[in-house]
N, C-alpha and C positions, 0 to 999 in steps of 0.2 A: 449531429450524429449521435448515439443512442449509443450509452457504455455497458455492453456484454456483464450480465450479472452471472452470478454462483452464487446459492445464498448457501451454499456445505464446502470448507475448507476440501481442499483436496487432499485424499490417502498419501499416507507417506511414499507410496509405489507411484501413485500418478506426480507426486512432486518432482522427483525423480528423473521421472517422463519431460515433466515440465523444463527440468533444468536442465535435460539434454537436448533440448531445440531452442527454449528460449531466455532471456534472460528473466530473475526473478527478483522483486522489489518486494521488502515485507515495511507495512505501515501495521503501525501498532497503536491504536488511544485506550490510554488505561490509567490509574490514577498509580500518585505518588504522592505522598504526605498530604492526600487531601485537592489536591489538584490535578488538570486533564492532564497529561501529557501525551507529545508524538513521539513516537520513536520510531526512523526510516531508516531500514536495515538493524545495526548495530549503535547508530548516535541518534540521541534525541535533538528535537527541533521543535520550533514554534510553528503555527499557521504560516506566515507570513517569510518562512524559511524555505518554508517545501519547494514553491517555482525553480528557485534555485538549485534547489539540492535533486530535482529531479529535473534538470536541465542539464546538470554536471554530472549527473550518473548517466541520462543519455550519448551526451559526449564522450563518455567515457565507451560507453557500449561499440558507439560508431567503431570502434577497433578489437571489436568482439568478430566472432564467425556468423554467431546468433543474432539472428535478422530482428527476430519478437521478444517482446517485454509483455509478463505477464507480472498482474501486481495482488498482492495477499494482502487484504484488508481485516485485520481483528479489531472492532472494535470494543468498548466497556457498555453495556445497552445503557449506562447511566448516560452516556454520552452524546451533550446537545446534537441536535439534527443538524442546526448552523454549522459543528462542527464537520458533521460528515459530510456534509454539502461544499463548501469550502474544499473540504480535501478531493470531494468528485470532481468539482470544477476544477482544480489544478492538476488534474487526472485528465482532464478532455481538452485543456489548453496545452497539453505537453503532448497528447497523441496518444494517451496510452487509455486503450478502451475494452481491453479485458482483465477485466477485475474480479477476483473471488473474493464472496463478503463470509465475516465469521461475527456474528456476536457475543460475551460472554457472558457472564452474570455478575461478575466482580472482577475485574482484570485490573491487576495494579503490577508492576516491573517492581 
């Protein structure tokens, strides 16, 4: 199954929109003293985290009203493909297949 792209972050009014029907996951790779980092929502994570941590935000959802999960992806354009690939495939094994992409130019937290 094919994951729904957006390659333009959505308007702060369509966010909005967004988060009054569905729920919203923001992934973030950017760099930090020189190294990739994720950061999913508010806590940063490794690759090898994410299943997890977007396993446990689904669970957690199941007791939401909000049926959908829509996920914001910023990435650093310095940032390997391997990495973004990885994060898509833990995106299509968890079920979550509408994704808006943002790349930046320099993105560091």
């Amino acid at each position: 199954m094919p994951v729904l792209t957006d390659c333009e972050l959505p308007s702060a009014a369509r966010l909005r929109q967004l988060e009054a029907v569905s729920e919203l996951i923001r992934i973030t790779v950017g760099y930090v003293e020189g190294d990739f980092v994720i950061r999913f929502n508010s806590s940063v994570c490794g690759i090898g985290e994410l299943d997890d941590r977007l396993q446990f935000f689904l669970g957690e959802r199941a007791h939401s009203e909000n049926s959908e999960t829509t996920v914001i992806l910023k990435i650093d354009r310095r940032t390997p493909m391997r990495t973004v690939n990885d994060i898509r495939s833990a995106l299509r094994r968890n079920g979550l297949l509408t994704v808006f992409y943002a790349a930046d130019e320099h993105l560091s937290f």
